[in-house]
N, C-alpha and C positions, 0 to 999 in steps of 0.2 A: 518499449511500446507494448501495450495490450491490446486486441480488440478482445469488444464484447461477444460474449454466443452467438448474439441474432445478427453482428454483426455490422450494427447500429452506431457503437459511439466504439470511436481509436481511444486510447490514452495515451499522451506523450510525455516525459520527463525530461531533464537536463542536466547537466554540470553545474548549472546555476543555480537550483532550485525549486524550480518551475518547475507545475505541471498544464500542460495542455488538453482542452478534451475538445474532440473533432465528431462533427457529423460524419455518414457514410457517406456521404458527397465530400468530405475531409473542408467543408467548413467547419471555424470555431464556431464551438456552441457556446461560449464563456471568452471574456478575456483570459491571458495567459495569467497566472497567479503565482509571488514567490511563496511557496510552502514551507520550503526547508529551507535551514541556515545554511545547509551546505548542499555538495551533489548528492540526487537522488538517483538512487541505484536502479530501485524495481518499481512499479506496481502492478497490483491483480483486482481483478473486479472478485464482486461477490458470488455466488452462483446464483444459477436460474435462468431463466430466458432474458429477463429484462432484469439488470440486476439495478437496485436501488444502491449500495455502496461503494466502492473500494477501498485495498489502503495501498499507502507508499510508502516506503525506506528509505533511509539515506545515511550518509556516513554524518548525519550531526546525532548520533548513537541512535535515533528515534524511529517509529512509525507512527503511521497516523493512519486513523481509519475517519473517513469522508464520506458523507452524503452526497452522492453523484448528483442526484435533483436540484439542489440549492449550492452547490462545492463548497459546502464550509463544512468546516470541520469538527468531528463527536466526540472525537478521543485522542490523546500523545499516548503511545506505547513506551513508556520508558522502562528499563533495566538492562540493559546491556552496555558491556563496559568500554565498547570500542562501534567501529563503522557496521551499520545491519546494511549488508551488501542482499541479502533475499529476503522476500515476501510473500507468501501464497494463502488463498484463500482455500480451505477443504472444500472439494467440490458437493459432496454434502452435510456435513457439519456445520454447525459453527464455530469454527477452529480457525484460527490464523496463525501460520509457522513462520517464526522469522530467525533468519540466517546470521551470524555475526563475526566479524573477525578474531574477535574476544574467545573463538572457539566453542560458543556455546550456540544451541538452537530454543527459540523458545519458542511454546505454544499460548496462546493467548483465547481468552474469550471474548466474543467481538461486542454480545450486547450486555457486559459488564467492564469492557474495557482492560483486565485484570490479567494477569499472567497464571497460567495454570499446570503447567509443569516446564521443566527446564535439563534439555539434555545436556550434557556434560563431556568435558573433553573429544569433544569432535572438531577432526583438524580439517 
């Protein structure tokens, strides 16, 4: 689960798939939605006070970065050879780090979609 800064909207994930997004009253703002093929690990909103995206992880190798306003989806992050167990947004950037069993971390750019550098044997 994430909340956002202001504190506004939760995020909730699953074993299933799904992701959830909750009012600060923890009413659904959205139906629940299956995202991933498999369980989702993480996700992180964008930064800012009110942030317009997230992404989410999960062990079907993928993330995905999301328009929070509408919850459909902008981009599959793929290149990782196993489960992306983490995900973070740079709190000022626009960088996304994701985590992977595969041993490796990759940085991403969020409004190209594109992988931009790739750490290496990190266990």
């Amino acid at each position: 689960m994430r909340w956002s800064k202001d504190s506004n909207i939760l995020l909730s994930a699953s074993d299933e798939g799904v992701i959830k997004i909750w009012s600060s009253s923890l009413r659904p703002l959205c139906d629940p939605v299956l995202v991933h093929e498999e369980a989702v690990r993480e996700v992180s909103l964008s930064p800012g006070d009110t942030p317009s995206k997230f992404v989410s992880c999960s062990d079907d190798k993928t993330a995905i970065i999301w328009d929070l306003d509408h919850f459909t989806y902008e981009c599959i992050l793929k290149g990782h050879g196993w489960n992306v167990n983490s995900c973070d947004w740079h709190p000022y950037m626009a960088l996304i780090a994701t985590g992977s069993r595969d041993s490796k971390i990759k940085l991403w750019d969020p409004r190209e979609g594109r992988e931009t550098y790739t750490i290496h044997n990190h266990k």
